[in-house]
Structure formats: structure tokens, C-alpha cells
N, C-alpha and C positions, 0 to 999 in steps of 0.2 A: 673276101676275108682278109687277103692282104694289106687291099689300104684301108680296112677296119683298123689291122691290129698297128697302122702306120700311123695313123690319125691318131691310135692311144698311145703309141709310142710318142710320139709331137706331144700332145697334150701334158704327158707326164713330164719331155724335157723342162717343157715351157713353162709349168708348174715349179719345176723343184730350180728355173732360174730365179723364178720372181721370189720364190721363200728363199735363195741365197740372197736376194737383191737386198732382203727385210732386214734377213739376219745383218747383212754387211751396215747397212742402215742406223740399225739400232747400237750396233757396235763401233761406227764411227761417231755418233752420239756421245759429247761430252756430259758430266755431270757436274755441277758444284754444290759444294758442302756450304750453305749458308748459317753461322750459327749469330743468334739473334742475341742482346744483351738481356730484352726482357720483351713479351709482347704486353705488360700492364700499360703502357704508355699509347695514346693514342697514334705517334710520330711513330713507333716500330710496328704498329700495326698495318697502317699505310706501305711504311718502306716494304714487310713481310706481302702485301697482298701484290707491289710492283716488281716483287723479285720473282714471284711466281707467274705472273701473265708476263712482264718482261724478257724474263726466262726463256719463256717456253716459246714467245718470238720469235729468239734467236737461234731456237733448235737445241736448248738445254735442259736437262731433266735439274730440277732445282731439290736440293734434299736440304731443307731447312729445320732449324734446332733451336730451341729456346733456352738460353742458359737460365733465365731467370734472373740474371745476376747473382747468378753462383759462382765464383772462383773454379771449385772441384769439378764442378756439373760441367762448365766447359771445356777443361782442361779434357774427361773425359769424354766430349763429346766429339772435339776434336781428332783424341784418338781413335776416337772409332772412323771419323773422317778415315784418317790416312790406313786404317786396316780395311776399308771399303775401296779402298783406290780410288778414291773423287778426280775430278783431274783438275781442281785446283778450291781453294777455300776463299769465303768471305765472313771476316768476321769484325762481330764490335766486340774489342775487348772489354772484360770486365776486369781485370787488375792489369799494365801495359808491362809490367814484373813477370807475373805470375805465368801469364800466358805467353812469353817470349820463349823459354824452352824448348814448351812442346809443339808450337808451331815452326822452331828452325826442324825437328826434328819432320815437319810436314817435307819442310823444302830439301829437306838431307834427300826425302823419298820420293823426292821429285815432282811434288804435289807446291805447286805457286800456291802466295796467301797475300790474298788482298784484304787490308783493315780499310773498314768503314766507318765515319762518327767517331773518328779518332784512334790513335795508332799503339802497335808496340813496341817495347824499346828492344828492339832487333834490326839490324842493319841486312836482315836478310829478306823480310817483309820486303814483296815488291814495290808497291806505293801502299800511301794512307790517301781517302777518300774522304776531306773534310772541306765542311764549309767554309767560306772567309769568313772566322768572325769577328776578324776586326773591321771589316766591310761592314758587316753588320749592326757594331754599334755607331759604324760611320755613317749611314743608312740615317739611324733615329737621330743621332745628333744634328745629321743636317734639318731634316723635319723638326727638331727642337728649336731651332735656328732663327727654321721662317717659319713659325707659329709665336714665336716670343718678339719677331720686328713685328706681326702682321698683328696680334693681338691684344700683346701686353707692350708695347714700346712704347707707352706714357707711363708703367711703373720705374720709377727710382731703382729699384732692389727687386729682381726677377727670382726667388728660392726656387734651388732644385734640390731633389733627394735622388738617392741611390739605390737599390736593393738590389746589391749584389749574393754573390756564391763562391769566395774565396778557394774552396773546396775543391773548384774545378779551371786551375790557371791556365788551359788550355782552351775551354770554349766562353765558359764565362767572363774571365776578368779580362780579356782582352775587350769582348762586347762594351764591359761597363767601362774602359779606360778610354775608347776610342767617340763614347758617349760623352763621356766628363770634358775630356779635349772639347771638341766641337762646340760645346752650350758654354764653356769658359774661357772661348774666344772674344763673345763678347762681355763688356765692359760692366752692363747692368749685371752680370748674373752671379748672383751666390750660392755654391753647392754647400747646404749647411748639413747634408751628413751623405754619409756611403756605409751602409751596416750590410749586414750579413740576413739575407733574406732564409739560407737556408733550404733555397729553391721550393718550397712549399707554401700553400694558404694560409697554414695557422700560424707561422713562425712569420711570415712575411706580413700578415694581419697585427697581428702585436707590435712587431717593428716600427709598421708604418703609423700605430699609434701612439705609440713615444713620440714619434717624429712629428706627429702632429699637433701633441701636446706641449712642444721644445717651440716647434714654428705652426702656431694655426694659422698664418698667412700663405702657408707655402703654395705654390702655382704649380709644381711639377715633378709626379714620381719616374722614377724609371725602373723597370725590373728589367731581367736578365732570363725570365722567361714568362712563362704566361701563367702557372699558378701565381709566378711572386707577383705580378703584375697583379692579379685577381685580389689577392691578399690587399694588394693596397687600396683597390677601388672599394672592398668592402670596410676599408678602414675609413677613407671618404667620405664613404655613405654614412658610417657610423659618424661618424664629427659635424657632417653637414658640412664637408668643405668644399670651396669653388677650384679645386687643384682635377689637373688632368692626367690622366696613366698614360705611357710609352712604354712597351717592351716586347722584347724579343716571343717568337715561340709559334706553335702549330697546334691548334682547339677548333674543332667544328663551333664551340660555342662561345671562341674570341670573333671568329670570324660572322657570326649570327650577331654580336653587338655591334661588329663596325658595320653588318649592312644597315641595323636599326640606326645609326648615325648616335651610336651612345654618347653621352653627354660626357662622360668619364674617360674612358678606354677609348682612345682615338686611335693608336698605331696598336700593328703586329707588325714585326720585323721575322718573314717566314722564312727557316732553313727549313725547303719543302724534301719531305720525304722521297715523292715519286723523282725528281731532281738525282738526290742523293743515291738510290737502289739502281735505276738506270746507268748514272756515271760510272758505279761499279761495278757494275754488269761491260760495260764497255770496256773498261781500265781490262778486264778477265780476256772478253774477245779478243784484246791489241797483243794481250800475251800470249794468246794460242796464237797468232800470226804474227810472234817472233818479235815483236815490236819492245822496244826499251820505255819503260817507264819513268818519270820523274819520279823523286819519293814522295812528294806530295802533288795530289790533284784536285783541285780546289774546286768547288762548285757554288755556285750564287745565292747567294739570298735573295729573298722578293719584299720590299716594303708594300706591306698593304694598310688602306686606312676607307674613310667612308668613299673617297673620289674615287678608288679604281677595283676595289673590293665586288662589286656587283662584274666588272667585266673578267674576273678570276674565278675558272670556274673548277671553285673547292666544292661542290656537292658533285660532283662526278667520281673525286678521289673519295670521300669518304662512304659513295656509292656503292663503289668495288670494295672495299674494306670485307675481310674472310670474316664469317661465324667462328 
């Protein structure tokens, strides 16, 4: 009866170690406040679904929020962050003004805040987590380069267009400045316009048909992302013109035309989502162990086009992608 009640005595210690073990466990488990700028867009959809399984690799519970691109919507959602006690934040701002406040007021309470896809204006923000993007319009313009000696280097007069986003001097205009340099290094090329796409299909479709109606010669658009880019190809199509798309951007269905070897849309220049959720997932790891940050962390762009497009494998990302 003794070592009966010995054995249930053992069993119980050895029990209530392992549910101390659980508890201690889930209580050394960190959290981050992930707040999203919008999930409408295919790119935060990706980033959202690699914050989550990336997350949880590293042993983080990930508590993600969608601002919508709401100002209010995040400002409170953040506050709810720091009344949750996260143990540190990621977010895309949606005003870099509006949300600098109440994120120093995260880091007052001890809660770090990593910006991703660009930053806010707080000197308190541990780093921002953005792509090169003037890499990026370095990227197409080089590809602008050797397509106009490999292709066009018996026309006299090479037209290039623009379809910029003045709107956004921080990812865009750098893209299309770093594009313009490049193709107007050489001597044949004339940029006969740089207008305001608008970052959309219908505003970037109309654009590009002025421009086509100013120059129907021209041989080469550029957008600043993949609607505008879209916009111009179906301005194109409409005209019946022999001009080719370059632009920036992240679409299951840019990437479906470069595998078909489209006649139009030759480049993406991808700031890849799962890249971007990862880097900042890491930049958060380096500050739980102490580690000093730069204020900026820069992560790559990927030029993709028909030559390497099939060995990039985007149907796995868009795979994982949440309901």
C-alpha cells in the first residue's frame, strides 16, 4: 500500500513538473503585434500569410491587424498592442505623421516597433525594413539597356515613357529616377514623357494613351508598379503598338505572362513579400538578443522576366496565401 501511494505520489510530482514546464514555456514565449497597412493587395497578403508560418518557426505567437489603411483604425490598434503587452511591434505605417506618437508611446512601455514597407518619422523606431528601391529601378534600367543594344540598336531615336507615382517619393520616384538615369545613358534614347500613372489600371490606361497618341512610335513603357504597367500594356493592345512594358511589382498574374513569354510585359522587378515579412521577423529576433540595429534594413529586389521566371518558384508563395 506504501509504494501504491509512493508511485502516486511520483506520478503527481512528475505531473505538476511537466505542467510547470508548459506553463514556464508558454510564458517565455514572445508575442508580436503585426499591424498590416491593408490585406486588399495581393503583396500584404503573402507578407501576412509569411508572418504567420514564419512566426511561428521562430517560436512566436504572431497577433496580426489589418488597418485597412485607416489612420484611426491603427493608431488604435496599436494601442491595443501596447495594452496587450506584445513584446514588440511590426508595422506598415499608414500616415509616417500620424502614427509616430503613438508608437514612441509603444517604445515609452517598452514595447520595440519595427516599420516595414517603409517607416515613421520617429527617431525612436528601431529600424525600417525597406526594399532598395533604387536598386530596383537600377535592376529595369539595366534590362532597358541590353534589350534596346540587343534589339533596337539600328533605330536612330529609341522613345521611352514613364509611369510614374509622384505621390510616393519614397518607393516610387526613386524606382522611376534610377530607371530614367540608366536608359538615358545612352545616346540613341529619348524619354518623351514621365506622367503620373497614379499607381492604377485606369489612370495609367489613359496616360499611356495620350502618350501614344503624342509618340505612336514609341518602343518602351515603364511603370512603377504592376497595375501601372498593366494599364499600359492594355493601352498597347489598344493602339496596336509594337512598344514593350517594364515595371516594377508582385501579381500571380504578371508572373503567368512572363511564363507565357508575353509579347508586351517582359520584366517584373519583384520586392518579394516572403523576403520582406522574414527580414522583419529577424530585424525583432536581433532585438530580443540585444543586438543594435541600423535604422534602415534594406532587402533585395528580384528582377524577373521569361529567362528565369520558370526557375522562381512564385506558385508555392501564392500556395500558402490565407483564406
Amino acid at each position: 500500500m506504501k509504494k501504491f501511494l509512493c508511485a502516486i505520489l511520483i506520478m503527481s510530482i512528475a505531473l505538476s513538473m511537466l505542467l510547470f514546464a508548459t506553463v514556464a514555456l508558454a510564458e517565455d514565449g514572445k508575442t508580436i503585434g503585426v499591424d498590416l497597412y491593408y490585406r486588399r493587395d495581393e503583396y500584404y497578403v503573402d507578407l501576412e500569410s509569411t508572418f504567420t508560418t514564419y512566426g511561428a518557426e521562430q517560436g512566436y505567437t504572431m497577433n496580426i491587424q489589418d488597418a485597412d489603411g485607416d489612420v484611426a483604425k491603427q493608431i488604435q490598434q496599436v494601442e491595443d498592442f501596447i495594452t496587450a503587452g506584445v513584446d514588440a511591434i511590426a508595422i506598415a505605417v499608414a500616415d509616417p505623421d500620424a502614427l509616430a506618437p503613438v508608437l514612441e508611446s509603444a517604445v515609452e512601455a517598452g514595447i520595440p516597433v519595427v516599420c516595414y514597407d517603409g517607416g515613421a518619422n520617429s527617431d525612436k523606431v528601431s529600424t525600417k525594413v525597406i526594399f532598395d528601391y533604387a536598386y530596383n529601378g537600377q535592376l529595369t534600367g539595366e534590362w532597358a539597356v541590353n534589350y534596346i543594344q540587343n534589339e533596337l540598336a539600328d533605330k536612330e531615336t529609341v522613345k521611352v515613357a514613364l509611369l510614374d507615382f509622384p505621390a510616393s517619393p519614397v518607393v516610387c520616384v526613386p524606382m522611376a529616377d534610377n530607371f530614367q538615369k540608366c536608359v538615358e545613358e545612352l545616346p540613341n534614347v529619348q524619354v518623351v514623357a514621365r506622367q503620373d500613372g497614379k499607381a492604377n489600371r485606369t489612370d495609367s490606361m489613359a496616360v499611356a494613351e495620350n502618350i501614344l497618341n503624342a509618340n505612336p512610335d514609341i518602343d518602351i513603357f515603364y511603370g512603377i508598379n504592376f497595375d501601372t504597367g498593366m494599364g499600359a500594356v492594355s493601352a498597347i493592345q489598344a493602339a496596336n503598338s509594337n512598344a514593350i512594358v517594364i515595371c516594377a511589382g508582385w501579381a500571380s498574374e504578371g508572373f503567368e505572362m512572363l511564363e507565357a513569354d508575353d509579347p508586351i510585359l517582359k520584366v517584373m522587378c519583384a520586392n518579394v513579400p516572403v523576403v520582406q515579412a522574414k527580414d522583419t521577423v529577424d530585424a525583432i529576433t536581433k532585438l530580443f538578443n540585444g543586438e543594435e540595429l541600423p535604422k534602415e534594413t534594406l532587402s533585395m529586389p528580384m528582377l524577373l522576366d521569361a529567362s528565369n521566371i520558370h526557375d522562381y518558384d512564385w506558385k508555392s508563395i501564392v500556395d500558402a496565401r490565407m483564406n
